[in-house]
C-alpha positions as CSV (number, residue, x, y, z in Angstrom):
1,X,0.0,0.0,0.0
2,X,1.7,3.4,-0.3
3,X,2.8,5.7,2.0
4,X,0.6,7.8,3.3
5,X,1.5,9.5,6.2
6,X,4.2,8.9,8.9
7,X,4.1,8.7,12.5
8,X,7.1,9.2,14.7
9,X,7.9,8.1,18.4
10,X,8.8,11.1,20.7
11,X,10.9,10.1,23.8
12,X,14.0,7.8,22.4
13,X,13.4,8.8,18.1
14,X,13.0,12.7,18.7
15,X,14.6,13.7,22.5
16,X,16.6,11.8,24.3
17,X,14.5,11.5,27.3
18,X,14.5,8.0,28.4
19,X,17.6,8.4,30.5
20,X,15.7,11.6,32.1
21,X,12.5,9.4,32.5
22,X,14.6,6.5,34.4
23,X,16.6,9.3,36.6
24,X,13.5,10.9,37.8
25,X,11.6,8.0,38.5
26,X,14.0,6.3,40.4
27,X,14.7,9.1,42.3
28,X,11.1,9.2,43.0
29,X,11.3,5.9,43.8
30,X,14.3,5.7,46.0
31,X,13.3,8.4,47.7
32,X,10.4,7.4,49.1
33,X,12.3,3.9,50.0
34,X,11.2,2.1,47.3
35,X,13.0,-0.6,45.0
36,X,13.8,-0.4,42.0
37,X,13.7,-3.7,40.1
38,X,16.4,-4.7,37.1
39,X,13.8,-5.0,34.7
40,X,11.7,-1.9,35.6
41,X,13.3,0.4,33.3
42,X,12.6,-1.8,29.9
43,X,9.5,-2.5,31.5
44,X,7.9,1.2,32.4
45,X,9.5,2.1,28.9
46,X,6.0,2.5,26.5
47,X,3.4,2.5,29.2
48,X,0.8,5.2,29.3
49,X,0.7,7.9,32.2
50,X,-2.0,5.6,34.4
51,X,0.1,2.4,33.6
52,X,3.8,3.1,34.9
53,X,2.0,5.4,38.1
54,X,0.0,2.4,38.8
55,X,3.2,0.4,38.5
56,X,4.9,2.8,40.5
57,X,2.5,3.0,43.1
58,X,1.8,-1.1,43.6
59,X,5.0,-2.4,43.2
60,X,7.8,-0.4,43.8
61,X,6.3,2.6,47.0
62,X,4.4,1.9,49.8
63,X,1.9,4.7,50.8
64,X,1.4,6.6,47.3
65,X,-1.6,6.7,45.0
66,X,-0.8,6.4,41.1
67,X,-2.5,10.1,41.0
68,X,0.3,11.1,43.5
69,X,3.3,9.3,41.7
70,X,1.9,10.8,38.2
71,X,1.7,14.6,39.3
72,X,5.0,14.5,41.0
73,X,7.6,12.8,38.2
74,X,5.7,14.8,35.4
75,X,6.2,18.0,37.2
76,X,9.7,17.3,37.6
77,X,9.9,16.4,34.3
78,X,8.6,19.7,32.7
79,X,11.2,21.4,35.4
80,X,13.3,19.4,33.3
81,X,11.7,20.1,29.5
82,X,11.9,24.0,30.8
83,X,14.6,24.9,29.3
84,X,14.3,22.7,26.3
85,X,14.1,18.9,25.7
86,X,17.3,17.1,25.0
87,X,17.1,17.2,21.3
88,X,18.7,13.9,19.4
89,X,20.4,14.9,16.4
90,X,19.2,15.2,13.5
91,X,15.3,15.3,15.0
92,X,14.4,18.3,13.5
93,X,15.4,18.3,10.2
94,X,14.1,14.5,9.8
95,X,10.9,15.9,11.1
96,X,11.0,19.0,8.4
97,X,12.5,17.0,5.4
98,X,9.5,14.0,5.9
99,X,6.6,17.0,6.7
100,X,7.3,18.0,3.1
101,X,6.8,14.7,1.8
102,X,3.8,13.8,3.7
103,X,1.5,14.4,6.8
104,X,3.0,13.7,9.9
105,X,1.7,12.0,13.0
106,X,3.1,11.2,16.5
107,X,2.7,8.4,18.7
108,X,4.2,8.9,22.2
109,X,4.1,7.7,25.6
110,X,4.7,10.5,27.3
111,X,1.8,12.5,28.9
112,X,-0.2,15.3,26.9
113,X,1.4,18.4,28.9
114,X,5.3,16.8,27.8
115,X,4.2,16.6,23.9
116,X,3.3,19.5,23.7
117,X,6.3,21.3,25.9
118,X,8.7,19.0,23.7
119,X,7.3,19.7,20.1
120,X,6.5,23.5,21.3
121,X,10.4,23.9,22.3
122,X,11.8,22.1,19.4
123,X,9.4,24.6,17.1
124,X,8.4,21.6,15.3
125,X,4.2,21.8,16.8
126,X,2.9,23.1,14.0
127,X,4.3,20.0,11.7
128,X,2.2,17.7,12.8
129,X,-1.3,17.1,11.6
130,X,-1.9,14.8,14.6
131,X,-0.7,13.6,18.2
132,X,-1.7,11.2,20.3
133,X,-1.0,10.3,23.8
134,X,-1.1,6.6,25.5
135,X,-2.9,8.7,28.5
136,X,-5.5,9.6,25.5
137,X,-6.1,5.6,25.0
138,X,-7.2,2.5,26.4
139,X,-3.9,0.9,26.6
140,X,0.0,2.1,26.5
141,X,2.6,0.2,24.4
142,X,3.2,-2.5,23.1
143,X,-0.8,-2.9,22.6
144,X,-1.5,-1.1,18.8
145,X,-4.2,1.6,20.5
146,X,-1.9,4.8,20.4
147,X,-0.9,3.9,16.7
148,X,-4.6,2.7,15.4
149,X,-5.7,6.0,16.8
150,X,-3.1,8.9,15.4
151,X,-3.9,6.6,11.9
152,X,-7.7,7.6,12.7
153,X,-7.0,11.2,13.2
154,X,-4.9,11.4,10.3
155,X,-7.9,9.6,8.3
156,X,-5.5,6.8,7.0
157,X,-5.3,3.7,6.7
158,X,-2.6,2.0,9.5
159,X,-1.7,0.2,6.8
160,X,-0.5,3.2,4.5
161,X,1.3,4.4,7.5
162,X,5.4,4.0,8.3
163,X,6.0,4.6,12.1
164,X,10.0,5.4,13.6
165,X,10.0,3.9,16.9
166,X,13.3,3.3,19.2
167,X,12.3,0.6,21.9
168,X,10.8,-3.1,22.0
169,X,7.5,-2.0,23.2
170,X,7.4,1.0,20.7
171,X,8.0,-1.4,17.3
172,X,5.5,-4.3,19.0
173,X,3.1,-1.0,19.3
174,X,3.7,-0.1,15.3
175,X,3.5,-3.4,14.3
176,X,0.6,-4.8,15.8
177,X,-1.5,-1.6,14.3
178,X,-0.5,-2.7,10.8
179,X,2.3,0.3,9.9
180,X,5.6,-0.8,8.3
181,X,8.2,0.3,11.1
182,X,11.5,1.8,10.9
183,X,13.8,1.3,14.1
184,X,16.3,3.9,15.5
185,X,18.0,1.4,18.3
186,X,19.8,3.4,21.2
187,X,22.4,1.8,22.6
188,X,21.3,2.7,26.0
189,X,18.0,1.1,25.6
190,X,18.3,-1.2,22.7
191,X,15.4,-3.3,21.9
192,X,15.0,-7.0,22.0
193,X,16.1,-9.2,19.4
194,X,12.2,-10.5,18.7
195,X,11.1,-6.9,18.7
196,X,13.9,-5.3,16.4
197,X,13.4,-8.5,13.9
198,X,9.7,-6.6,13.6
199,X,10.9,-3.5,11.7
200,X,11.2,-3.1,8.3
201,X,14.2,-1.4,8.2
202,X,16.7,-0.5,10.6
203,X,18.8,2.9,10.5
204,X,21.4,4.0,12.7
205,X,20.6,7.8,12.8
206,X,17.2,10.0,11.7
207,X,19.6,11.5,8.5
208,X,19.3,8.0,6.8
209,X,14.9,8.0,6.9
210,X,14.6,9.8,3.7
211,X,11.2,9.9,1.6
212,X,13.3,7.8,-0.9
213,X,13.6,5.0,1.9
214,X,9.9,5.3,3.5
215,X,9.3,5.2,-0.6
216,X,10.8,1.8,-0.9
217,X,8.6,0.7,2.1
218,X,5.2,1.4,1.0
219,X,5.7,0.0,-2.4
């Protein structure tokens, strides 16, 4: 089917923001004499707002509410975003250069307030025909909702989409909606093996997603 739009990942494929996420939650956590788990990182990675503060709140702190745990590491994180988002490079210009070749959507975990700080400091807002939240959805990453609905609002197919995604839970997100999915590894964060096999293509920075290669994808 050919391309019709594409949707990119914020946190991980536009800021570098997952290493903030993990400090500030585990600060949250530690502070409050919690435990944070090996796994929790990959695991909080891709879940909506209500999913990691539930998380949070159950399994890691005694004595919070998820409402608690969700205002309190989101405010920190827009201290954080105030004086811009750590940009990844290339981020902008991938966003520009694919805008001209057609509509963009965004897919992203992060909560509404952080979308729109992030894409309002990068200057990029106005490039986007439609965002979409997990907060916004039933269900966060790796389940297709986020995906199937910024498709909606675009009025396109899934199916004529190509989605850029960064983690395992992202590209099992993109997939399961029916997009063709381009993966940005970090090395920080990489994916899993079974996840990463999902993508269509694989690129090591945003210069090389070019509407030649998203092209070659839809055809």
């Amino acid at each position: 089917m050919p391309v019709q739009a594409i949707v990119f990942d914020l946190d991980g494929v536009l800021i570098d923001s997952e290493p903030l996420w993990e400090e500030v939650r585990r600060g949250y956590v530690s502070a409050r004499g919690g435990r944070w788990l090996p796994d929790t990182q990959e695991r909080l990675m891709g879940m909506s707002t209500p999913e990691w503060a539930d998380y949070i709140a159950t399994d890691l702190v005694e004595g919070v509410t998820a409402d608690e745990v969700a205002y309190e590491v989101i405010d920190q994180m827009s201290q954080r975003y105030a004086d811009g988002p750590p940009l990844l490079p290339g981020a902008r210009e991938a966003v520009q250069r694919m805008a001209e070749y057609r509509p963009l959507g965004l897919a992203s975990s992060s909560p509404r307030a952080l979308i729109d700080l992030a894409l309002g400091k990068l200057g990029v807002e106005a490039l986007f025909r439609a965002t979409v939240s997990t907060e916004e959805v039933d269900r966060g990453k790796p389940e297709p909702d986020g995906y199937l609905t910024v498709a909606a609002r675009l009025e396109v197919p899934a199916g004529a989409c190509v989605a850029v995604e960064d983690s395992a839970n992202g590209l099992r997100s993109a997939h399961a909606a029916g997009m063709a999915v381009i993966a940005v590894p970090r090395e920080a964060h990489p994916p899993a093996p079974e996840a990463l096999d999902l993508a269509a293509h694989t690129v090591r920075h945003l210069d090389e997603i070019t509407p030649e290669l998203v092209g070659r994808l839809g055809s």
